[in-house]
C-alpha positions as CSV (number, residue, x, y, z in Angstrom):
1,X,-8.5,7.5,18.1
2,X,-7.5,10.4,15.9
3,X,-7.4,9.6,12.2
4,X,-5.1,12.2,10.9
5,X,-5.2,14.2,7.6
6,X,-1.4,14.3,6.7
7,X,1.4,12.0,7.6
8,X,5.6,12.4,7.7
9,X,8.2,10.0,7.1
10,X,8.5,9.5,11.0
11,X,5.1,8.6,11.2
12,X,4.8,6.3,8.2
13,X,8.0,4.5,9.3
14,X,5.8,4.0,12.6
15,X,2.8,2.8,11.3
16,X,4.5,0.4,8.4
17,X,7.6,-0.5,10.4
18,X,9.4,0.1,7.2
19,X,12.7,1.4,7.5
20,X,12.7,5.3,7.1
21,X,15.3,4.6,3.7
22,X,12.8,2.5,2.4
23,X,9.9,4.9,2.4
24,X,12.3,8.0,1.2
25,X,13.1,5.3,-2.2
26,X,9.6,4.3,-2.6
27,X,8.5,8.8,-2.9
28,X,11.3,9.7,-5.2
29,X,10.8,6.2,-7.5
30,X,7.0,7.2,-7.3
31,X,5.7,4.6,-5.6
32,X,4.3,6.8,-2.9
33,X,3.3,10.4,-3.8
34,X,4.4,13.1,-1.4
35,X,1.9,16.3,-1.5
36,X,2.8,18.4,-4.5
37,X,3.6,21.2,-1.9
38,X,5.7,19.3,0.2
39,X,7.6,17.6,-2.5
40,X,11.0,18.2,-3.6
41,X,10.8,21.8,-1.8
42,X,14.1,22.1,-0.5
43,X,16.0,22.1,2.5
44,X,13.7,22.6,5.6
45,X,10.4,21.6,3.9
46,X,9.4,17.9,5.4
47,X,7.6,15.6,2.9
48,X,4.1,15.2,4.0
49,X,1.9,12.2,2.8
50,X,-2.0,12.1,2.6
51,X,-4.0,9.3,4.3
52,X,-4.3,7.3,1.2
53,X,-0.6,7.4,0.6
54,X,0.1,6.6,4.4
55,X,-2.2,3.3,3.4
56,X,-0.5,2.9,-0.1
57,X,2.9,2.6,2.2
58,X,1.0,0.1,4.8
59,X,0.1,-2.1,1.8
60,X,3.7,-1.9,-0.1
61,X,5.5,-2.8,3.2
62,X,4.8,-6.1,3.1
63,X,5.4,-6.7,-0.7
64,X,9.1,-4.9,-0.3
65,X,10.2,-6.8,2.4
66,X,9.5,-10.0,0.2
67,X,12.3,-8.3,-2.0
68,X,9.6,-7.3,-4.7
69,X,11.1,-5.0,-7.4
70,X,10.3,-1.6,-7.8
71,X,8.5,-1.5,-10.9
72,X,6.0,-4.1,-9.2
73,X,5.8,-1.9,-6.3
74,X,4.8,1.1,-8.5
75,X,2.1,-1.4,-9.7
76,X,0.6,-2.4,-7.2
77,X,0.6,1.4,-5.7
78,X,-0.9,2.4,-8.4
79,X,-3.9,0.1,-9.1
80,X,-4.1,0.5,-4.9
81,X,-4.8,4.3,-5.9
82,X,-6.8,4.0,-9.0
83,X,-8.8,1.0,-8.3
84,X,-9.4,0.9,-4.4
85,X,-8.8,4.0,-2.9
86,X,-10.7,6.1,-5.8
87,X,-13.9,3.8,-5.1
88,X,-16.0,4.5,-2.3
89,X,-17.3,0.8,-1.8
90,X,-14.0,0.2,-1.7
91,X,-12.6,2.5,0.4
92,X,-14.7,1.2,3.0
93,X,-13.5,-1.8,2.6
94,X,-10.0,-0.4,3.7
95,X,-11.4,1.6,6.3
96,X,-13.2,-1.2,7.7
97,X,-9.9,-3.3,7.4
98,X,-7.7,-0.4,8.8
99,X,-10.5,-0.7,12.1
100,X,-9.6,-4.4,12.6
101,X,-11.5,-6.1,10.3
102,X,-9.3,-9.4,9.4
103,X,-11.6,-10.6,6.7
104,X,-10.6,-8.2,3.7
105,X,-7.0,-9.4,1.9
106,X,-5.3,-7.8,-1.5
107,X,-3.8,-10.2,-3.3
108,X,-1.3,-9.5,-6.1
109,X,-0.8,-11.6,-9.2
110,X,2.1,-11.1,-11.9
111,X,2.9,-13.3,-15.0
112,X,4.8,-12.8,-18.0
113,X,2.5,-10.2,-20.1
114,X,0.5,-8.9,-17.0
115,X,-0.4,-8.3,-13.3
116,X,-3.7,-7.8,-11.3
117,X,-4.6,-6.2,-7.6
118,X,-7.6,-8.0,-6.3
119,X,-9.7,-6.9,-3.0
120,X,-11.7,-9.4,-1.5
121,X,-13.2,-10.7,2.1
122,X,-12.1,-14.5,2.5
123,X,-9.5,-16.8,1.4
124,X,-9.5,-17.1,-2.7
125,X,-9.6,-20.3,-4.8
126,X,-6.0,-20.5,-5.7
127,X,-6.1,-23.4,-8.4
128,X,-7.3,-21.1,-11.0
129,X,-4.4,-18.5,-10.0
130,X,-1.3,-20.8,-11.4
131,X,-0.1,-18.8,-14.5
132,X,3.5,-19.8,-16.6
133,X,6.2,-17.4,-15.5
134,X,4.4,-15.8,-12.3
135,X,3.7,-15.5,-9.0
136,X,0.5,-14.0,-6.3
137,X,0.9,-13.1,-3.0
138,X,-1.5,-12.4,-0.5
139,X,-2.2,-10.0,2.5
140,X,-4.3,-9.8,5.1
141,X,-4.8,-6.3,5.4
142,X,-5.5,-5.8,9.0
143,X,-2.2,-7.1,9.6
144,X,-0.7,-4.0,7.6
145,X,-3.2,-1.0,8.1
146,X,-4.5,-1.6,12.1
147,X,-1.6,1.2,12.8
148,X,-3.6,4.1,10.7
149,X,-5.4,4.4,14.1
150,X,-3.3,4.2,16.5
């Protein structure tokens, strides 16, 4: 196993199945950041994507090809970045899930005035999660990230 530092649009369309169209939208609508560097350099210059982007792109997969809009997309990426990836009792968490853990699951909720990324090892109590004008869904992350070590 070789867990790699950078990653290109060939390899993240491996490891998220996305389609290679998708992941070029989701950098230049700033759901996924290339590295500054590699970004908009010009002809001949490949994007390259750190490992917590390639996992930002694991995790979005899934909501995109439920036909979530961008601007929830660019949500969930960032609280992904900000509130998950930036923690290290977190991060674990995603490491551990990326290794085959099945346990961990993000869910995301959105209503009418707000949204909210959760991390959490189990199944959630869902009658609380019934909000006017929303909706949640839920991942098991294994099922998305297993590829990031492959």
């Amino acid at each position: 196993m070789v867990i790699m530092d950078l990653y290109s649009l060939a390899d993240l369309t491996r490891i998220t199945g996305a389609k290679r169209r998708s992941i070029q939208l989701w950098a230049d609508a700033g759901v996924i950041f290339a590295e500054e560097q590699t970004d908009r350099a010009g002809t001949g210059t490949h994007r390259k994507f750190s490992r917590d982007e390639a996992i930002i792109a694991c995790l979005i997969h899934p909501f995109a090809a439920r036909q979530i809009a961008i601007g929830e997309l660019i949500a969930i990426s960032k609280s992904v970045r900000q509130g998950f990836l930036k923690t290290s009792g977190l991060k674990k968490m995603i490491e551990d899930a990326i290794r085959g853990d099945d346990a961990w699951c993000l869910m995301y909720e959105s209503w009418d005035g707000g949204n909210r990324t959760t991390l959490f090892k189990g199944v959630p109590e869902f009658g609380g999660l019934r909000k006017p004008g929303g909706f949640s869904v839920l991942i098991c992350l294994a099922n998305y990230l297993t590829e990031l070590d492959s």
